[in-house]
C-alpha positions in Angstrom: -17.3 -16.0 22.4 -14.6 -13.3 23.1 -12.7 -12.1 19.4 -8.7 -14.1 19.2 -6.1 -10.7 19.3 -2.9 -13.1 19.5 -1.9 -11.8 16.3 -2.0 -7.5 17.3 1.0 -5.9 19.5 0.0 -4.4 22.9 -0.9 -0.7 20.9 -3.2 -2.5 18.6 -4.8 -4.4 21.1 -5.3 -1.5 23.6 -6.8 0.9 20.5 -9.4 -2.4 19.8 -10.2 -2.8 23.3 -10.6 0.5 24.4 -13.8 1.6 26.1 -13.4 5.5 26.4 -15.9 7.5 24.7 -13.8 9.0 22.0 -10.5 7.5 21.2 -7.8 9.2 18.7 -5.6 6.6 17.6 -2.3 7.8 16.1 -1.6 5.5 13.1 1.6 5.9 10.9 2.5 4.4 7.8 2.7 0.1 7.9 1.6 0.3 11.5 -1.2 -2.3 10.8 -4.0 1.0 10.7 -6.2 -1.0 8.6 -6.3 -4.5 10.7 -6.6 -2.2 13.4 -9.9 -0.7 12.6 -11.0 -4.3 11.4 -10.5 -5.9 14.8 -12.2 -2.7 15.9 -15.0 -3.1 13.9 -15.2 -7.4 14.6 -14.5 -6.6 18.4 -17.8 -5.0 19.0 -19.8 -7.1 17.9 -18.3 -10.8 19.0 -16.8 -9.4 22.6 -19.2 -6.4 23.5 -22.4 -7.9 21.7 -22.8 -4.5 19.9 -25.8 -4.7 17.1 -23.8 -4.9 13.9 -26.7 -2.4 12.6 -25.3 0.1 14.9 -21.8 0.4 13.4 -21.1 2.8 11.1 -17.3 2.7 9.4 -16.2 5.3 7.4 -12.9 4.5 5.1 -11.6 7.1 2.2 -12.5 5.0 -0.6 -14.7 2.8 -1.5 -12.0 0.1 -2.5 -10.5 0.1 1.4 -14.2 -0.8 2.1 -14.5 -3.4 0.4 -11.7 -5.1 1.8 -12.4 -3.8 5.6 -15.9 -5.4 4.6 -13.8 -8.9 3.7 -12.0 -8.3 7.2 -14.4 -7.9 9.3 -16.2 -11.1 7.8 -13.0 -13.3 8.2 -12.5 -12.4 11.7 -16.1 -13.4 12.7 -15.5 -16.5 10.8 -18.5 -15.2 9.0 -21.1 -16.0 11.3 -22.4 -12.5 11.0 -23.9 -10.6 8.2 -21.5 -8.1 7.7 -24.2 -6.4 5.4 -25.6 -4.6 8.2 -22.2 -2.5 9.2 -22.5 0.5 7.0 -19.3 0.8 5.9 -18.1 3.2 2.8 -16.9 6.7 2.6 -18.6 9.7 3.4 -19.6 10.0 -0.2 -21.0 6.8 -0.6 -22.4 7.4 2.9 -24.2 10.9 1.4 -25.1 9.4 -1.7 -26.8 6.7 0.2 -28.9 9.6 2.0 -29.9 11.2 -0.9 -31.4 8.6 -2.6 -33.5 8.3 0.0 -34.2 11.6 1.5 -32.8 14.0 -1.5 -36.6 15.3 -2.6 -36.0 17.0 0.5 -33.8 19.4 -0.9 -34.9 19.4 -4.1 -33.1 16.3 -6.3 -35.5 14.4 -8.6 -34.9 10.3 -8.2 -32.7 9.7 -10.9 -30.4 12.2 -9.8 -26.4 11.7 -12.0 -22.9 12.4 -10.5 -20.8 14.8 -12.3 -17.2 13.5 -12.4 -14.2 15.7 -12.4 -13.8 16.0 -16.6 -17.8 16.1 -17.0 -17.5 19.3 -14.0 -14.6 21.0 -16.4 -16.0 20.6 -18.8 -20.0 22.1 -17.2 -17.9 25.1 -16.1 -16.5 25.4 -19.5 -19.8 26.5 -21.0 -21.3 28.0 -17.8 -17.8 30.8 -18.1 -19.0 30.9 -22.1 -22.3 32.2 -21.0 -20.9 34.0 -17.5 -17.6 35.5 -18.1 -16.7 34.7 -22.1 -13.7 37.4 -21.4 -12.1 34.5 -19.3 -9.7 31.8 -21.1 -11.4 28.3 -20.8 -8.0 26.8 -20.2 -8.8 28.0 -16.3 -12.0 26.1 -16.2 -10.1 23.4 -13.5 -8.8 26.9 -11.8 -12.9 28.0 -11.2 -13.6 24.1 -10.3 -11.7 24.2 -7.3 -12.5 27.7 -6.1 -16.5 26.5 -6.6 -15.2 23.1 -4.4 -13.8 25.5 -2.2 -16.9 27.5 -1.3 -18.9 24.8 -1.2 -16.4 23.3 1.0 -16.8 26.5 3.5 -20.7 26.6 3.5 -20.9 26.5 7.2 -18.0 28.3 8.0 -17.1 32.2 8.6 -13.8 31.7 6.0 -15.1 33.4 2.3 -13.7 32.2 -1.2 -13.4 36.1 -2.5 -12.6 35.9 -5.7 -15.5 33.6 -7.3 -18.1 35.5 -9.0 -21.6 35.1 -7.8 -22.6 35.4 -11.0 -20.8 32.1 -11.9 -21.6 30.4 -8.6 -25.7 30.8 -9.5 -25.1 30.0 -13.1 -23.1 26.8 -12.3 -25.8 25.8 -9.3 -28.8 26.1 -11.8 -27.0 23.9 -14.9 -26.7 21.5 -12.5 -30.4 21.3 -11.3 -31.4 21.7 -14.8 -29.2 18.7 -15.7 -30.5 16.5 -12.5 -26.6 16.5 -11.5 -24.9 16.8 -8.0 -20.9 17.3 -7.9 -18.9 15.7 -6.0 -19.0 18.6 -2.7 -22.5 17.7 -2.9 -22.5 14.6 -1.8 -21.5 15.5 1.7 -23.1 19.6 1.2 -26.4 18.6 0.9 -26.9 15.3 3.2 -25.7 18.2 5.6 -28.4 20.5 4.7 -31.1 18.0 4.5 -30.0 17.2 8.3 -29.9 21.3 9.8 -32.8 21.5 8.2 -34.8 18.5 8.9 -33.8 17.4 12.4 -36.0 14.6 12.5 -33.6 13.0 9.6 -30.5 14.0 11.4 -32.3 12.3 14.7 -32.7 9.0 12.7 -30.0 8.4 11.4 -28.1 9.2 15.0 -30.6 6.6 16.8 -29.5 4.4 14.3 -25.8 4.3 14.3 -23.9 4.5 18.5 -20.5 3.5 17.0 -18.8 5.9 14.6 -15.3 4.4 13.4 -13.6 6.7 11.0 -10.4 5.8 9.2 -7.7 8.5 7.4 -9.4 11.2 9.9 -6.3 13.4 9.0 -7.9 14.0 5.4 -11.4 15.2 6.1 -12.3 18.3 5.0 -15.0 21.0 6.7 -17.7 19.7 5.5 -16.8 16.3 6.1 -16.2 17.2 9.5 -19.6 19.3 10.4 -21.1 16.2 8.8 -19.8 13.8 11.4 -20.5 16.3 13.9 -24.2 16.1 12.9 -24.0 12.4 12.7 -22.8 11.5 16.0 -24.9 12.1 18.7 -24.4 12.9 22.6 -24.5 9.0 23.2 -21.9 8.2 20.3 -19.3 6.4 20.5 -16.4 8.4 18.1 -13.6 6.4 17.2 -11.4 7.9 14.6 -7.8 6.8 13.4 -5.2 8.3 11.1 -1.5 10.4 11.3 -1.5 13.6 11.0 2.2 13.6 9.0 -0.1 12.0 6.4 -2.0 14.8 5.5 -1.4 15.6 2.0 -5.9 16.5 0.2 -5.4 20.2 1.0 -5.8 20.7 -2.7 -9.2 18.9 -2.3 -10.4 20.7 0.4 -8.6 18.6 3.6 -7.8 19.9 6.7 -4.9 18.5 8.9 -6.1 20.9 11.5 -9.3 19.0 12.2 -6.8 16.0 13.2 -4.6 18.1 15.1 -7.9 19.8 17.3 -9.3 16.5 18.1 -8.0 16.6 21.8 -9.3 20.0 21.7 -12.9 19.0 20.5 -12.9 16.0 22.4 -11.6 16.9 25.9 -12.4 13.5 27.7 -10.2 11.8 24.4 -8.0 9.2 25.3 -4.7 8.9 22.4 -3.0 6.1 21.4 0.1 5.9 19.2 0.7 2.7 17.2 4.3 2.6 16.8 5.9 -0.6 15.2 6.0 -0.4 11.6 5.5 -3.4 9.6 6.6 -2.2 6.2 9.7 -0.5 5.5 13.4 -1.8 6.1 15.0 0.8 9.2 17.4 2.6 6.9 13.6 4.0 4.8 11.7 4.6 8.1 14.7 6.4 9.8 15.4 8.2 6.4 11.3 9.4 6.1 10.7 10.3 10.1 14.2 12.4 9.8 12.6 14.1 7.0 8.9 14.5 8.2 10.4 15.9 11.5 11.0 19.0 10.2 7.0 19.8 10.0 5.6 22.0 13.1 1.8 20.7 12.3 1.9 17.5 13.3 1.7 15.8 16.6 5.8 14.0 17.3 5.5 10.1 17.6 8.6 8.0 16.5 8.1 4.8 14.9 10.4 1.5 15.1 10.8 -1.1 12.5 10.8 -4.8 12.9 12.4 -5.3 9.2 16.3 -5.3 8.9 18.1 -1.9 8.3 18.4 -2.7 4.6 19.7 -1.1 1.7 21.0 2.8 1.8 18.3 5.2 0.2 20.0 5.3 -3.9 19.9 8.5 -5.6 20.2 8.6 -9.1 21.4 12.0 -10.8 20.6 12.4 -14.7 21.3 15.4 -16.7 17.9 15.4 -18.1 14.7 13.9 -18.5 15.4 11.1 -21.2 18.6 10.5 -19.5 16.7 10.2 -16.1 14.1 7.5 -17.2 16.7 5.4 -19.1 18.8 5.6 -15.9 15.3 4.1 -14.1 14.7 1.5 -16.3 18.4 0.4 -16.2 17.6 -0.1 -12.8 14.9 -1.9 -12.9 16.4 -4.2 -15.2 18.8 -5.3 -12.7 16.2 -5.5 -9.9 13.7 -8.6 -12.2 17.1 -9.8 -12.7 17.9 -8.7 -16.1 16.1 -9.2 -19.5 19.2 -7.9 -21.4 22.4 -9.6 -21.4 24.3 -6.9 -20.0 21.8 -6.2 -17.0 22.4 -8.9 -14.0 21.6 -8.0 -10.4 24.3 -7.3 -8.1 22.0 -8.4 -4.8 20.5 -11.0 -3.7 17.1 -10.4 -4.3 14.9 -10.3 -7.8 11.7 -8.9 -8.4 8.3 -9.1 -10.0 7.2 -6.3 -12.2 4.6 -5.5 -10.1 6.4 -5.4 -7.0 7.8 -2.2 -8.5 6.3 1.7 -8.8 8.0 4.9 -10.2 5.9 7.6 -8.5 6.0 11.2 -9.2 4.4 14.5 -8.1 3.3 15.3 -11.3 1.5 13.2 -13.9 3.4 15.2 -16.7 6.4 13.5 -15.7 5.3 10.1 -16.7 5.8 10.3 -20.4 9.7 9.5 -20.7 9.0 6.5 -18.2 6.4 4.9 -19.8 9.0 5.6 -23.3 11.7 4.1 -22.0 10.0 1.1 -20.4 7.9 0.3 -23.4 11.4 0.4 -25.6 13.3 -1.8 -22.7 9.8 -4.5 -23.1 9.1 -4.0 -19.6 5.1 -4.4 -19.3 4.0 -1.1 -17.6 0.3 0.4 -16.1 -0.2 4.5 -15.7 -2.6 5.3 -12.9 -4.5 8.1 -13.5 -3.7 11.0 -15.7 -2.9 11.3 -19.4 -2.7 8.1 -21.0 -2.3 6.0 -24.5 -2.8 3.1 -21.6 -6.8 1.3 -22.4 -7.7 2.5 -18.9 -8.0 5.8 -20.6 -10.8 5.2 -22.7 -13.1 5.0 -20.0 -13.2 8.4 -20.5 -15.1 8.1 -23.6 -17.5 5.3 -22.7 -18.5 6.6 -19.3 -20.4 9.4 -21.3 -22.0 6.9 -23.2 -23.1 4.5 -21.0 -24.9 8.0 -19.3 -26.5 8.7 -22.6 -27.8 5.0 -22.9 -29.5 5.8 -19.7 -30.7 9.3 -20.5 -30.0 10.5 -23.5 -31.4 13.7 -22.7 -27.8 14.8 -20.8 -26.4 17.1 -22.5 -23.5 17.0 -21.2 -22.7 13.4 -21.6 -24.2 13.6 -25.2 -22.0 16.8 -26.4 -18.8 14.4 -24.9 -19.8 11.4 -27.3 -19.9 13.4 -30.3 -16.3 15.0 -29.5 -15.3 11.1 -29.3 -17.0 9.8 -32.2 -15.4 12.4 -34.7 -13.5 15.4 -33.8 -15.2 17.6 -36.3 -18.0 18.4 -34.1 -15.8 21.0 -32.2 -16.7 23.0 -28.8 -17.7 26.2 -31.4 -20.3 23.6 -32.7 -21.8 21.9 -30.1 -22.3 25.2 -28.2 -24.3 26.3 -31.0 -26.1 23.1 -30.9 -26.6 23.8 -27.0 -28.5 27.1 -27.6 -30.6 26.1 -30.2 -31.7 23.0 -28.1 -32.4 25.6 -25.1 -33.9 28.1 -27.4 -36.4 25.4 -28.3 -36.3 24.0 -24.8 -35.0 20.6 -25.8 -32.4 18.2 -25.3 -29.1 18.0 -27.5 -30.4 14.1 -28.0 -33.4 16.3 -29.7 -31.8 18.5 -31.9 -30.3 15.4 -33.5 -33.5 14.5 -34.3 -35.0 17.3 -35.9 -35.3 17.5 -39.9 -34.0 20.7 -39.5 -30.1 19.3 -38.3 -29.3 18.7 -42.0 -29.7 22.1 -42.6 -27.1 23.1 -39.9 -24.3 20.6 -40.1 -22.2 19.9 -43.5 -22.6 16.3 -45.2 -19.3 15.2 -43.0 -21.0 15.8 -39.9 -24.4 14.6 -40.9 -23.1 11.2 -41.8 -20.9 11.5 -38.6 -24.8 12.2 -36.6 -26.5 9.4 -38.2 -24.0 6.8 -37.1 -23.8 7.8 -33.5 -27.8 8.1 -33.4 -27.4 4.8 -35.1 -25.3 3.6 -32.9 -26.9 4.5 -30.1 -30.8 3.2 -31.0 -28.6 -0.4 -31.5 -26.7 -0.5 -27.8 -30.4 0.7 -26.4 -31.7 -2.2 -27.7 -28.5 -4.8 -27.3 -28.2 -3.4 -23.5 -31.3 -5.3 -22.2 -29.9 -8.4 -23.5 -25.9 -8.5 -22.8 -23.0 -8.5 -19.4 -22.1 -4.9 -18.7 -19.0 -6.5 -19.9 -20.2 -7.0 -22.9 -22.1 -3.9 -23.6 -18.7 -2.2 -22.8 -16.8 -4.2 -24.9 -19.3 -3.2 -28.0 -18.9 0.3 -27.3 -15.1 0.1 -27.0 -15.6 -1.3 -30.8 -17.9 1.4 -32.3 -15.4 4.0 -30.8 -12.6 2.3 -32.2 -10.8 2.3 -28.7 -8.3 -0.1 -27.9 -9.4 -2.0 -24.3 -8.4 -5.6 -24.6 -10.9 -8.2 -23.0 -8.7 -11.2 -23.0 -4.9 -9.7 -21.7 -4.2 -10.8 -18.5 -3.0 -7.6 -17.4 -6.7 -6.4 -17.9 -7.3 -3.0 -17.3 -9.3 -1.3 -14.2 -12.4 -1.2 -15.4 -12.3 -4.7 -16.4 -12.4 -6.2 -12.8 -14.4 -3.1 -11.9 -17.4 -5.3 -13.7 -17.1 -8.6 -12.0 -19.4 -7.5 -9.2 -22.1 -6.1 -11.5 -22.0 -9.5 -14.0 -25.2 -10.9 -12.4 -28.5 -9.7 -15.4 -28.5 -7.5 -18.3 -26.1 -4.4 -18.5 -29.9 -2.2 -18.3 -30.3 -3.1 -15.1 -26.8 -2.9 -13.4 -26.0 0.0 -15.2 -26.9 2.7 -12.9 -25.1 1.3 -9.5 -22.2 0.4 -12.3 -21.9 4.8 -12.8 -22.6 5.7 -9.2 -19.2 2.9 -8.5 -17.2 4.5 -11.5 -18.1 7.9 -10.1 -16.7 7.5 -6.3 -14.1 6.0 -7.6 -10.7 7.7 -6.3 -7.6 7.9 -8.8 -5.3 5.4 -6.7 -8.7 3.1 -7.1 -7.7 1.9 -10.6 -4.8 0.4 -9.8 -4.2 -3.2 -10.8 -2.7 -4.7 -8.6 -3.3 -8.2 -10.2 -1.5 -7.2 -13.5 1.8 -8.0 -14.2 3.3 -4.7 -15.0 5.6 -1.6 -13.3 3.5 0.6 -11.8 3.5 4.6 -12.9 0.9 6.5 -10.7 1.4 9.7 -8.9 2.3 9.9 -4.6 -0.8 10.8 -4.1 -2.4 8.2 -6.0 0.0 6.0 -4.1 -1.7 6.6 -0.4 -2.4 3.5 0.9 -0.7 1.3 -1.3 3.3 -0.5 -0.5 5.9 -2.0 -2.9 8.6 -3.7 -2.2 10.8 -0.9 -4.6 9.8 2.3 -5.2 11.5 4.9 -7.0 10.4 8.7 -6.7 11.2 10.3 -9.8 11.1 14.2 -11.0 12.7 15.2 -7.3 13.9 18.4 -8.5 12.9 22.1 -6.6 10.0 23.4 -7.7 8.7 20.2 -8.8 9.0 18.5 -5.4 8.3 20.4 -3.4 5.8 21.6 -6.0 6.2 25.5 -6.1 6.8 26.7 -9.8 3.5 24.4 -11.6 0.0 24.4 -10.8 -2.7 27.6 -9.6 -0.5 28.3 -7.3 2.0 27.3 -4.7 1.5 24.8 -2.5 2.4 24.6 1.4 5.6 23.6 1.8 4.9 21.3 4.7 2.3 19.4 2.6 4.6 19.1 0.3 6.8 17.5 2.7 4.4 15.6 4.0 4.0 14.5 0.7 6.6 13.5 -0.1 7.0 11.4 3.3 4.3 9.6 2.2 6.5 8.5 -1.0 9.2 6.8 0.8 7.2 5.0 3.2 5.4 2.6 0.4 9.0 1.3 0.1 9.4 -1.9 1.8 12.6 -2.9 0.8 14.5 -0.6 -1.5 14.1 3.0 -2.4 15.4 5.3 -5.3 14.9 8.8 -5.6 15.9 10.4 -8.7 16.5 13.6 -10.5 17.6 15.7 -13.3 19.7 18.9 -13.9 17.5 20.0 -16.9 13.6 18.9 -17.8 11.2 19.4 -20.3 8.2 20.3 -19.2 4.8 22.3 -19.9 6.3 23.7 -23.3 10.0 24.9 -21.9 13.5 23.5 -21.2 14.2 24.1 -17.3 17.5 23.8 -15.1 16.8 23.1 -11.5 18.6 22.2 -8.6 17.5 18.8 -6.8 14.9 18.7 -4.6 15.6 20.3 -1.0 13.8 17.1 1.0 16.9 15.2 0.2 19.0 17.0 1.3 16.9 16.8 4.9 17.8 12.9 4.6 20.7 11.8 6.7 23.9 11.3 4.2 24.9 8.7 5.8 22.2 7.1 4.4 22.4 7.9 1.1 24.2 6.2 -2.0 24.8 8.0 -5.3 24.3 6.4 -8.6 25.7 8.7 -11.3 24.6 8.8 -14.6 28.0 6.9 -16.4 26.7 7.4 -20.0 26.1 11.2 -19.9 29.3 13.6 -20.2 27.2 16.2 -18.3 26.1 14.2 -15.0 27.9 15.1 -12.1 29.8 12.1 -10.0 29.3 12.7 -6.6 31.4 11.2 -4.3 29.4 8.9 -1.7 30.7 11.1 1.6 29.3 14.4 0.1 26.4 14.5 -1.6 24.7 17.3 0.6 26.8 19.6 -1.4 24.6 19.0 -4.3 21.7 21.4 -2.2 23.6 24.3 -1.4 
């Protein structure tokens, strides 16, 4: 029985039904990419009677497989075990491969993943021994240039200016630790295959159908690995938009995207071009902006939707003044919970049909101030947070120890969390005496000879976490993950809520693992929590306003979004960070922002802002002044004495 396409446009239904050997399809934002690849996916097995085994589809995180998984299933009225697609990210995809084949390259069974603090905070003590002249605030700094090598194993590009030294020091902590980062994942399956063919050979027999979503964001490694996975007889089907490209700071190469022709010779292109999303004023706004990139490949887009509302831009004379001016904003759009707010349209909104999104996560704080003071209910994705989806930062480590207690690394965390006494200075001293005797951490704590070391504070402070610890051993073999979380949130004294409804991440991150005692779903529980990507823990089922960063964003729509902090050197982001970023990721970027806006979008800045320690004046953002002014309205800042009013008609004068 031949798979129902009623419901795709001619572009959709051509890149489903095509039967060319390798097949780029061009996908921009709200162009249906993701039912696309679905009906991909369903079509070869109900209409080309393709072995569902044979189908490998690769998404960029683990949460877009999941719901390509529930997709897929629908559309073939589940009358076909969708268990036997493989389909996850390349990560899950290498992490799958190692557990089977890692002895090959040297990783014991129980093998850990290192997430990004646990890596900081690895390199942190591997500089101590390494290069103690170096400041430990540039651990993140020698993260990404050890990323970035790893990242160019297998190519003739070098990453100069990392120390061997520090490389070899780094490499062996981690095989002393039984831990893989998260380069690793992809570095070593790739290994394993060039140097055991017979692997590689298997695992090509296996899968004749390679569908790979977001192609514009794979890095090198990434793409030798799908070079090594698909065969001569493959089938490579790979979708994405190359004016979407915005992981260069993990490693991603838009060039891989843009070379596919060039890889492919025999490729046949299709563009999908009707965008289901955004009103025709916020497409026609973001494609006037995004056409000023050179390194993408030119496809214009048309929207069904109405042309809407102009593009608002609100102008603040600083920070505070900005995120007051935001929430004021918002007020009117959920239809007011002040007597003096009302909405002047004819629409209202939900809180969480609603994001402020900004380049960088420092930005946040005055939003999240000014909403909590307004008693609009409010989620941070990602970053710094007083938020509960924070805390996970403290129980991950634990949950680690309850499985080995022997990591050091997730045992030194603990006792930062449990009391703040035991400082880096100590626990590094702890760390050398447990190597000196070649022990564990978990060890030294239970020597006689700790008393002697640590003062009465920290001793009592030792006994409860070892207490503490002996008890959720024991409790763990009994209780729900849930539960065992919940316990641990207690003896920490961290506030994570069970019975809100606007539960936090983590909270609906356990439903899947709720089947048998916490002992036994722990470990696939970690392995989840450590693919996890930062947009991943958004909620989308809480009530709340939405703070996350663009990036974080990727994939996701509201119907109102404002883009906050659009001030030069912030966006595009130049003045902040290692170093400067390229201006047309940036852009591209920033593209990315307006096109989650479905029906109304703000973009806001401020002449002065507080950030990283200093009071800065900047002028606004130079990507909106690449937006049409016909399409922009101002909305001044009427309370402050300093904001300027801009008439309507000439707001580009505000960029020169």
């Amino acid at each position: 029985m031949s798979l129902d396409l009623s419901s795709l446009n001619y572009a959709q239904i051509d890149a489903v039904t095509a039967i060319d050997e390798n097949i780029l399809i061009i996908a921009g934002p709200g162009t249906g990419k993701t039912q696309t690849l679905a009906f991909r996916t369903a079509y070869l097995i109900r209409s080309k009677d393709v072995s569902p085994a044979s189908i490998i589809a690769i998404t960029f995180t683990n949460k877009a497989a999941q719901e390509m998984r529930e997709r897929v299933s629908n559309l073939l009225c589940n009358e076909c075990n969708t268990a036997d697609i493989w389909i996850g990210t390349f990560h899950s995809l290498g992490l799958a491969i190692l557990r089977e084949e890692g002895h090959r390259v040297g990783l014991r069974p129980d093998f850990l993943i290192l997430s990004e603090s646990e890596q900081i905070e690895l390199v942190k003590s591997v500089l101590s021994d390494t290069l103690p002249k170096e400041p430990l605030i540039r651990a993140k700094r020698w993260v990404q240039r050890l990323s970035e090598r790893k990242n160019h194993t297998f190519s003739s590009q070098s990453v100069s200016d990392l120390p061997d030294i520090l490389f070899s020091a780094y490499e062996h902590r981690l095989e002393e630790l039984n831990l893989i980062d998260f380069d690793d994942l992809i570095l070593k399956p790739l290994i394993l295959f060039k140097e055991n063919p017979e692997v590689r050979d298997t695992c090509r027999n296996r899968f004749c159908h390679l569908l790979v979503d977001e192609y514009q964001d794979i890095n090198n490694l990434q793409y030798q690995f799908l070079k090594e996975l698909s065969g001569p007889a493959a089938s490579l089907w790979v979708i994405g938009d190359a004016d979407q490209a915005i992981y260069a700071f993990r490693g991603a190469n838009v060039k891989h995207f843009l070379k596919f022709q060039q890889d492919y010779p025999d490729v046949r292109t299709i563009a999908l071009k009707e965008n289901y999303r955004s009103t025709r004023t916020i497409l026609t706004s973001a494609q006037t902006v995004i056409a000023h990139n050179s390194d993408r490949i030119p496809h214009t887009l048309t929207s069904s939707a109405s042309t809407g509302l102009p593009v608002h831009l609100l102008q603040a004379a600083n920070d505070k003044a900005e995120a007051r001016l935001v929430v004021k904003e918002i007020e009117k759009l959920i239809g007011g919970i002040r007597m003096e707010s009302s909405f002047e349209g004819s629409d209202s909104f939900g809180f969480n049909e609603i994001a402020i999104l900004y380049r960088l996560h420092h930005i946040s704080r005055f939003f999240s101030e000014a909403l909590k003071q307004s008693g609009i209910p409010y989620q941070v994705v990602g970053g710094v947070s007083s938020q509960p989806d924070s805390a996970m930062e403290y129980v991950v480590p634990f949950l680690k120890t309850l499985l080995n207690p022997h990591d050091d690394l997730s045992f030194s965390a603990i006792l930062q969390a449990m009391d703040n006494k035991f400082d880096r200075t100590t626990i590094t001293q702890l760390l050398d005496l447990a190597r000196d005797r070649e022990g564990s951490l978990y060890q030294i704590f239970h020597s006689p000879k700790i008393d002697g070391l640590l003062d009465p504070y920290r001793i009592d402070s030792d006994h409860k976490l070892l207490s503490f610890l002996h008890r959720m051993q024991k409790e763990m073999l009994a209780i729900s993950l849930r539960e065992l979380i919940a316990t641990i949130c207690q003896g920490l004294n961290l506030n994570m809520p069970l019975e809100d409804e606007n539960h936090p991440w983590w909270f609906l991150l356990t439903e899947p693992f709720s089947d048998g005692p916490a002992h036994d779903q722990l470990p696939e529980f970690l392995e989840t929590v450590a693919l996890l990507k930062e947009g991943e823990t958004y909620n989308s089922k809480a009530e709340a306003v939405t703070l996350m960063t663009v990036h974080a964003a990727k994939g996701l729509e509201f119907p109102v979004v404002f883009m906050v902090g659009l001030e030069s050197g912030i966006f595009p982001c130049t003045e902040f960070g290692e170093g400067p970023s390229d201006l047309e990721e940036e852009r591209r970027l920033f593209y990315v922002g307006m096109t989650r806006a479905k029906k109304r979008l703000y973009l806001s800045c401020s002449q002065s802002r507080h950030l990283f320690g200093e009071n800065r004046e900047a002028a606004p953002s130079s990507f909106i002044s690449e937006i049409p002014p016909e399409m922009i309205t101002v909305v001044p800042d009427h309370k402050s004495a300093k904001a300027k009013k801009i008439p309507a008609g000439k707001q580009r004068s505000l960029f020169t």
